[in-house]
C-alpha positions in Angstrom: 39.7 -15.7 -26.5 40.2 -17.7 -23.3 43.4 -18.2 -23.7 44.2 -14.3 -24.5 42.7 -14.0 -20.6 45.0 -17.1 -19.4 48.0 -15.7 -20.9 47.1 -12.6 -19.4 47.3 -14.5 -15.5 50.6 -16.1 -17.1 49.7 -19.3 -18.5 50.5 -20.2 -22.2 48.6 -23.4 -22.9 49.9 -23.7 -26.3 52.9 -24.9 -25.0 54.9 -27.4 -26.8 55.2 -30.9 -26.2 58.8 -31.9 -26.0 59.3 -35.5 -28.0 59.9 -37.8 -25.8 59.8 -36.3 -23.0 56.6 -35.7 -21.6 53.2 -37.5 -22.6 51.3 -33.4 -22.7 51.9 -30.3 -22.8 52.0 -28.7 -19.2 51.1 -24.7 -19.0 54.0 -23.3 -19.2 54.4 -19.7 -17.2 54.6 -16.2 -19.3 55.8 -14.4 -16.1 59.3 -13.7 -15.7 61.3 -15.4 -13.1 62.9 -13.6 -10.6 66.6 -15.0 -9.8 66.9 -14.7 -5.6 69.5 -16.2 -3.9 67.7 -17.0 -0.6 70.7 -17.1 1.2 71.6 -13.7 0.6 68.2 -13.2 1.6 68.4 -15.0 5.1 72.0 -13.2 5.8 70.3 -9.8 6.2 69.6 -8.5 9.8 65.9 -8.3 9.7 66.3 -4.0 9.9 67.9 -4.2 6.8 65.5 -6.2 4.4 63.7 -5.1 1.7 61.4 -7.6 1.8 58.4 -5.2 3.4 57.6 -7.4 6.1 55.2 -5.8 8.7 55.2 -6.3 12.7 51.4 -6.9 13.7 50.1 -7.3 17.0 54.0 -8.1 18.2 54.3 -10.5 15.3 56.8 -10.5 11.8 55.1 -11.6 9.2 55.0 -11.2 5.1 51.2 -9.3 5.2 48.0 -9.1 6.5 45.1 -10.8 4.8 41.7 -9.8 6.1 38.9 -12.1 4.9 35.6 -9.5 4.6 32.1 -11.3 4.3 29.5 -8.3 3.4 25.7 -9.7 3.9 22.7 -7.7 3.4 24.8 -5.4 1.0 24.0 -3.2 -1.9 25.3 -2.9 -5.6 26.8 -5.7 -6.2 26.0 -6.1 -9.7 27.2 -3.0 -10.8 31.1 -3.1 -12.2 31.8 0.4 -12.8 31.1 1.0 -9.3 32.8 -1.7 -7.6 35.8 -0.7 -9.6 35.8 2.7 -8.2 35.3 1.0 -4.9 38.2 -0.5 -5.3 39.9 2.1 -6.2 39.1 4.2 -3.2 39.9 1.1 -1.1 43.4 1.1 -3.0 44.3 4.8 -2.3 42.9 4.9 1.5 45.0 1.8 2.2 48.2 3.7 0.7 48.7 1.1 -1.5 49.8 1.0 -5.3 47.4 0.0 -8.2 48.9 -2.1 -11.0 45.7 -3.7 -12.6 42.5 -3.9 -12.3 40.6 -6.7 -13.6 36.5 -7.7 -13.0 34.2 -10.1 -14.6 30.5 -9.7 -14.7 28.5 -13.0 -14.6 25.2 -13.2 -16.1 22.7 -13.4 -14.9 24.0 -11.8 -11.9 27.5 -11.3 -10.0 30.9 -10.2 -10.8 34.5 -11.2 -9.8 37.5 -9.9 -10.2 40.6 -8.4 -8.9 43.1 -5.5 -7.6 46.9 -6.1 -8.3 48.7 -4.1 -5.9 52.4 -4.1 -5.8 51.6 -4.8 -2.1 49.8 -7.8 -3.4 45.7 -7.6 -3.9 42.4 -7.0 -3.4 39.8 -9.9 -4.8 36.1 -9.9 -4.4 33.1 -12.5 -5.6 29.8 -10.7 -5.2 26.4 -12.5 -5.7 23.9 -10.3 -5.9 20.8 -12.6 -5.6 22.1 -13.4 -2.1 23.6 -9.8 -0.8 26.5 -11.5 -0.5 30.2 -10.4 -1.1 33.3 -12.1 -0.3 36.6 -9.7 -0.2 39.8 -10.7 0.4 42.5 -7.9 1.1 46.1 -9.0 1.5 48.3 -6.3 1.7 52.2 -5.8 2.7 54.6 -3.3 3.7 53.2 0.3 4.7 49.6 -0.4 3.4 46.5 -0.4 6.0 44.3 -3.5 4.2 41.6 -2.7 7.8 41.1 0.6 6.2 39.4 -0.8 3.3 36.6 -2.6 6.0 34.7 1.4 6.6 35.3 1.9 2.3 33.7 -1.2 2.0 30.8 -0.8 4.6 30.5 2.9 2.9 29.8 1.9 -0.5 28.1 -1.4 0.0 25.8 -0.9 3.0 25.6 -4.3 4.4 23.7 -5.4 7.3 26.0 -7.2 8.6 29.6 -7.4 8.4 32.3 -10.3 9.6 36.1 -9.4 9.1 38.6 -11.9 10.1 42.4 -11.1 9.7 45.5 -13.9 8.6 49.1 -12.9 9.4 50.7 -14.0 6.5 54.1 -15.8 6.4 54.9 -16.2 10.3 57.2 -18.7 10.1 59.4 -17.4 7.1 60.3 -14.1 9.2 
């Protein structure tokens, strides 16, 4: 059963050992590889990229990844309705659900994840605490701060602390 959930993330454990080669099997990767020539890539002028980039506060970069601590919250040991928190942070965000994946803990707590095609939403909750840990990293024309009133909304913390990364500064 774990490894149908590992091959699902893209690691195949069974993976076989090559004679003589190596001394174990590595995980091998069950995602595809994408074949970029990077210096095609660096060629383009910036305007013309496809990369979706975003300018914040003056800056290039690949995304913006806010870090949202919720204290004092509500709910957080109930999976059906985080996931359709989730998904309302998804769609007010203007971003693009791919999968949705979340893992209740017993006694208490549940983690999991959004794939977005801009990249993802991930939260750790525990309950016992009021604690929640998100992480939003979002690129292109998404708005990952919208997701801080969605959040506050559904969880009703009493206290909030959101702190934002610019993603990928030095590759733009």
């Amino acid at each position: 059963m774990e490894n149908v959930a590992l091959f699902q993330l893209g690691m195949d454990l069974e993976a076989q050992v090559e004679e003589g080669v190596m001394d174990a099997a590595e995980p091998r990767s069950t995602t595809q590889k994408e074949d970029v020539n990077s210096n095609a890539v660096a060629a383009l002028d910036a305007e013309d990229r496809l990369d979706h980039f975003i300018e914040r506060q003056g800056v290039r970069c690949a995304g913006a990844h806010l870090i949202i601590d919720l204290y004092d919250a509500e709910r957080l040991d109930d999976l059906p309705y985080i996931e359709e928190t989730l998904r309302t942070c998804v769609e007010e965000a203007g971003a693009t659900l791919l999968h949705i994946h979340l893992h209740p803990f017993e006694p208490t707590g549940v983690s999991g994840v959004a794939v977005l095609a801009e990249s993802h939403i991930s939260v750790h909750t525990w309950p016992e605490a009021g604690y929640a840990a998100f992480d939003v990293f979002m690129c292109g024309d998404a708005r990952p701060e919208r997701c801080v009133d969605v959040l506050r909304e559904a969880f009703s913390p009493g206290r909030t602390a959101v702190s934002e990364l610019l993603r990928g500064k030095e590759v733009a």
